[in-house]
C-alpha positions as CSV (number, residue, x, y, z in Angstrom):
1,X,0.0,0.0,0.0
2,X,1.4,3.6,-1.1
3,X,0.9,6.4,0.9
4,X,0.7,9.9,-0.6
5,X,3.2,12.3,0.7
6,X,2.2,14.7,3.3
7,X,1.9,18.1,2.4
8,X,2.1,21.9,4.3
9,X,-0.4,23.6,5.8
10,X,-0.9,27.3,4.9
11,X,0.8,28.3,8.2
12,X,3.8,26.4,8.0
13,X,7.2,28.6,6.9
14,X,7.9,29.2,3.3
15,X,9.6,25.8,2.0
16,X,12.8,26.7,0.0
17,X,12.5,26.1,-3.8
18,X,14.4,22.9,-3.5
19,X,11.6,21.5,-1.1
20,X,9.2,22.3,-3.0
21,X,11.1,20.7,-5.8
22,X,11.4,17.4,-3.8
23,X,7.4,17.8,-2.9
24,X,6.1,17.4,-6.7
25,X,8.8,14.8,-8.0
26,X,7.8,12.7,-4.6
27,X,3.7,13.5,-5.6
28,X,1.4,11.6,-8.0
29,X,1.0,14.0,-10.9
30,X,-2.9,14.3,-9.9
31,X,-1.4,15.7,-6.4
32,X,0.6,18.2,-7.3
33,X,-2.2,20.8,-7.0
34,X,-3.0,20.6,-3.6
35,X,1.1,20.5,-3.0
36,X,1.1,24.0,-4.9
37,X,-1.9,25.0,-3.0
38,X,-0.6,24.7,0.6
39,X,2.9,25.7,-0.4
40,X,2.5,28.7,-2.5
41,X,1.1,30.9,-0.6
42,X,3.9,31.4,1.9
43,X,6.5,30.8,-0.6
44,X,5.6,34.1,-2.7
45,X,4.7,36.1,0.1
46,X,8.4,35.3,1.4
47,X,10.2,35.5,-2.2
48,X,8.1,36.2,-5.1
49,X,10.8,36.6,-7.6
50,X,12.3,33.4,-6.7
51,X,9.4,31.0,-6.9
52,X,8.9,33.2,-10.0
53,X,12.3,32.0,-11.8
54,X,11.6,28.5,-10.4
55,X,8.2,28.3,-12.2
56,X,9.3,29.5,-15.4
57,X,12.1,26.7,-15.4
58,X,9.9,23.8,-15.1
59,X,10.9,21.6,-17.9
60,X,7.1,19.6,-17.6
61,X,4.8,22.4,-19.7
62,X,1.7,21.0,-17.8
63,X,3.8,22.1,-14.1
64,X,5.1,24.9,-15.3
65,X,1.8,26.3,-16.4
66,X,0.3,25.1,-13.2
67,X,3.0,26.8,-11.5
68,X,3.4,30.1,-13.0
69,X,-0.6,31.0,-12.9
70,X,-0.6,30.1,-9.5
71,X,2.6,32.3,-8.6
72,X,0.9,35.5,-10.7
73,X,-2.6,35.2,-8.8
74,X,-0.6,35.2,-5.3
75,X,1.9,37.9,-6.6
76,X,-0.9,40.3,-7.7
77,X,-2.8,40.1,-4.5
78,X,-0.3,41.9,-3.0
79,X,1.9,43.7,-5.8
80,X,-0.3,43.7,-8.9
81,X,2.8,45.8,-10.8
82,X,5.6,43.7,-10.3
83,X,3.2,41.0,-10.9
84,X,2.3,42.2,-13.9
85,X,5.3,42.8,-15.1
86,X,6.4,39.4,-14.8
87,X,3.3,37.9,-16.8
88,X,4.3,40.4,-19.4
89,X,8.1,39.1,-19.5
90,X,7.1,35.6,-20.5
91,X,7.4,34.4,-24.1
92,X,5.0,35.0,-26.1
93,X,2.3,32.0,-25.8
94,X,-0.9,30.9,-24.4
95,X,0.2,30.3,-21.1
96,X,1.6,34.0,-21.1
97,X,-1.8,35.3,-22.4
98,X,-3.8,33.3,-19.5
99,X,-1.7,34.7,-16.9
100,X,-2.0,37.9,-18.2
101,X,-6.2,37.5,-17.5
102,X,-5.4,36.0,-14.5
103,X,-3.1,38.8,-13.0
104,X,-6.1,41.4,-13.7
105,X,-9.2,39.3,-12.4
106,X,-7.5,38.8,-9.6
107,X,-6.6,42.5,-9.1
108,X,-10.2,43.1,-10.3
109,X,-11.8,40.9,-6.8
110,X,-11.0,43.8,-5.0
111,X,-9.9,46.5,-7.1
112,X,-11.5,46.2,-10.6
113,X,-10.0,50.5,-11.4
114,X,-6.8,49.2,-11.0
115,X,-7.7,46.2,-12.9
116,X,-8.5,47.8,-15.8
117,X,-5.3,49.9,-15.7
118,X,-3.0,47.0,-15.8
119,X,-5.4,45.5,-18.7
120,X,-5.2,48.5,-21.2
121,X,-1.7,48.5,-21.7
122,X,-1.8,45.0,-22.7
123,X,-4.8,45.5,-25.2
124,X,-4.3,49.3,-26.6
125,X,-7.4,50.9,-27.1
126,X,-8.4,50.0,-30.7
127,X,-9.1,46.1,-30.8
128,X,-12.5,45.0,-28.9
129,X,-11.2,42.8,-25.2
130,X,-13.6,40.5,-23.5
131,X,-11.9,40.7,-20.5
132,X,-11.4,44.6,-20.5
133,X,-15.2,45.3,-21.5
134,X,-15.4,42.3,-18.2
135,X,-13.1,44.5,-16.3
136,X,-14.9,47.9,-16.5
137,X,-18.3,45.7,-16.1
138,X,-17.1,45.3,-12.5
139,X,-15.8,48.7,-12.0
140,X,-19.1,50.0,-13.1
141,X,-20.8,47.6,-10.4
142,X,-18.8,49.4,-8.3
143,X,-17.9,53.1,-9.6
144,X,-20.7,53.8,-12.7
145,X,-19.5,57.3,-13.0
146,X,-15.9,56.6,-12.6
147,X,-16.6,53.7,-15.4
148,X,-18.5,55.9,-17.3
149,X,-16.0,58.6,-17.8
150,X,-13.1,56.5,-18.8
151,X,-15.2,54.8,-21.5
152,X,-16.2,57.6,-22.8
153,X,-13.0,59.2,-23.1
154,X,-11.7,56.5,-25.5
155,X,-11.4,56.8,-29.5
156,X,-14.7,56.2,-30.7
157,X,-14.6,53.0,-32.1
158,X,-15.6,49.3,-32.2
159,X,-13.5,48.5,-28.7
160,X,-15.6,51.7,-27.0
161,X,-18.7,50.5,-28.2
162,X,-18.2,47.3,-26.5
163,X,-17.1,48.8,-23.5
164,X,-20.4,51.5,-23.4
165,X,-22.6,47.8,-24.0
166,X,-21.2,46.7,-20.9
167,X,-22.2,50.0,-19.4
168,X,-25.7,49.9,-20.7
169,X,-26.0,46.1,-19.0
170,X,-25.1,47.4,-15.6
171,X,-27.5,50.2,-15.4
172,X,-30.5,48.4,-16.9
173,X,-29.7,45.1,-15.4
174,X,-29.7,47.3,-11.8
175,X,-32.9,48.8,-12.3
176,X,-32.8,51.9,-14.5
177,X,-33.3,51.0,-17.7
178,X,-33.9,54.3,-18.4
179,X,-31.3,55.7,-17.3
180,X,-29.5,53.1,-19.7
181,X,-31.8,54.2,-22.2
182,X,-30.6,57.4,-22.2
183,X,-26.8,56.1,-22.2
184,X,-27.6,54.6,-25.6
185,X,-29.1,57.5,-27.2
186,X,-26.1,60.0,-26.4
187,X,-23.6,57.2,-26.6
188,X,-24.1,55.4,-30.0
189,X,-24.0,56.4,-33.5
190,X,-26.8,54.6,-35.8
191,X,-25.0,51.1,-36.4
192,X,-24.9,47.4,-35.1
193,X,-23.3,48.2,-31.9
194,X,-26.1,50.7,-30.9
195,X,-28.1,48.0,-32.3
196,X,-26.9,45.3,-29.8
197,X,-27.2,48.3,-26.9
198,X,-30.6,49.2,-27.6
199,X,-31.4,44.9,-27.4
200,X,-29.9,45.1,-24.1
201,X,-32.3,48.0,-22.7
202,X,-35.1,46.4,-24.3
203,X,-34.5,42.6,-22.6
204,X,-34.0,44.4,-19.3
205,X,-37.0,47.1,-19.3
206,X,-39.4,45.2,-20.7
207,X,-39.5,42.8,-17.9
208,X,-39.4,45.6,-15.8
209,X,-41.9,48.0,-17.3
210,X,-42.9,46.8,-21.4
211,X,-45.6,49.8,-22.0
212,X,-42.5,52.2,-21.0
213,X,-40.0,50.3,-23.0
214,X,-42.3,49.9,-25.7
215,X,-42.6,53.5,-25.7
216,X,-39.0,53.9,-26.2
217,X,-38.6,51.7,-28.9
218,X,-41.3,53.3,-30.6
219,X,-39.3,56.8,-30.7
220,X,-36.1,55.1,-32.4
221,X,-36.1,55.3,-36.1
222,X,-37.7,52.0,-37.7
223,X,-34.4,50.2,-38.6
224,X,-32.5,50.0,-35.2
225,X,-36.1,49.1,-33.5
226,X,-36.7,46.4,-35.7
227,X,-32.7,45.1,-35.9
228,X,-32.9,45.3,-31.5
229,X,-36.4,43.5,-31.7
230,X,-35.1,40.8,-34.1
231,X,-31.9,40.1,-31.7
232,X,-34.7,39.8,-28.8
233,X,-36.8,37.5,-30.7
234,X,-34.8,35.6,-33.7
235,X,-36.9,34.3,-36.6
236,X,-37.4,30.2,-35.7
């Protein structure tokens, strides 16, 4: 009968990289999660820029994924920069691009301003960014005007159109459609994205309130009203 090596609790001292080492070869492959998990923690807290190196020198690609996601999310609870700036140092590859996300969602838990912040670098401001437009989404939860104000200070474009949708979701989804409603006439130019803005209004208020979003939609020209309606209610 085997038994699987015991692991550290979260309060135990930082192991030393070579412990840590010995831990995972001494593991089941399928264990070396919960190894990372109990270890981690103390490790980056003590020396972030060493478990750092040691993750990006893992010869196993599935480990050193493993390894360097987990190191970023610790890292960036308590030094988003430097943690950043690490992400941003790896080659170029999906496992860089993941971390990347993973740096700013974790920022984002409890700082989703200064989430975005470390995002837009990484994006530019031209290209549409799920996880940006997800980004200000949670700053607007929290700061709508703060939100508000960076959005609208962007280029007007296909990537600020995304980002004002997301904007539109928050205040109709939290109960003033419209307000929302306004946001959409002042915000969009006639198109597909004020299209898809004007949907999003209408799903929300007309649960809420149909004879007033009815009335709304009757006071946009023709095309946009029908193109929204259509989105709402696609031809079987």
């Amino acid at each position: 009968m085997t038994s699987t090596p015991a692991v550290t609790s979260t309060k135990d001292p930082a192991l030393t990289t070579a412990e840590l080492e010995q831990r995972l070869a001494e593991s089941d492959p399928g264990d070396r999660g919960l190894v990372l998990e109990t270890a981690l923690p103390a490790m980056v807290a003590n020396n972030p820029e060493e478990i750092a190196r040691f993750a990006e020198l893992q010869a196993d690609p599935q480990l050193r994924e493993l390894l360097v996601r987990q190191v970023a999310q610790l890292w960036a609870k308590t030094d988003p920069d430097r943690a950043m700036a690490w992400a941003m140092s790896l080659p170029d590859s999906p496992e860089r691009v993941a971390t990347l996300i993973d740096v700013s969602m974790t920022v984002a838990l409890t700082d989703p301003r200064r989430a975005v912040a470390l995002r837009e670098p990484e994006v530019g401001n031209v290209e549409p960014d799920g996880v940006l437009e997800g980004l200000v989404q949670q700053w607007a939860q929290a700061d709508f005007d703060a939100a508000l104000a960076w959005a609208n200070a962007r280029p007007r474009n296909t990537q600020r159109d995304k980002l004002l949708q997301r904007l539109v979701y928050v205040r109709a989804a939290n109960g003033a459609p419209d307000e929302a409603a306004r946001l959409v006439d002042a915000a969009f130019e006639d198109g597909s994205q004020k299209v898809e803005a004007v949907a999003i209004v209408a799903q929300q208020w007309v649960q809420r309130d149909p004879v007033a979003a009815n009335a709304w939609l009757q006071g946009l020209d023709d095309a946009t009203a029908r193109s929204a309606l259509e989105q709402l209610n696609p031809p079987q």
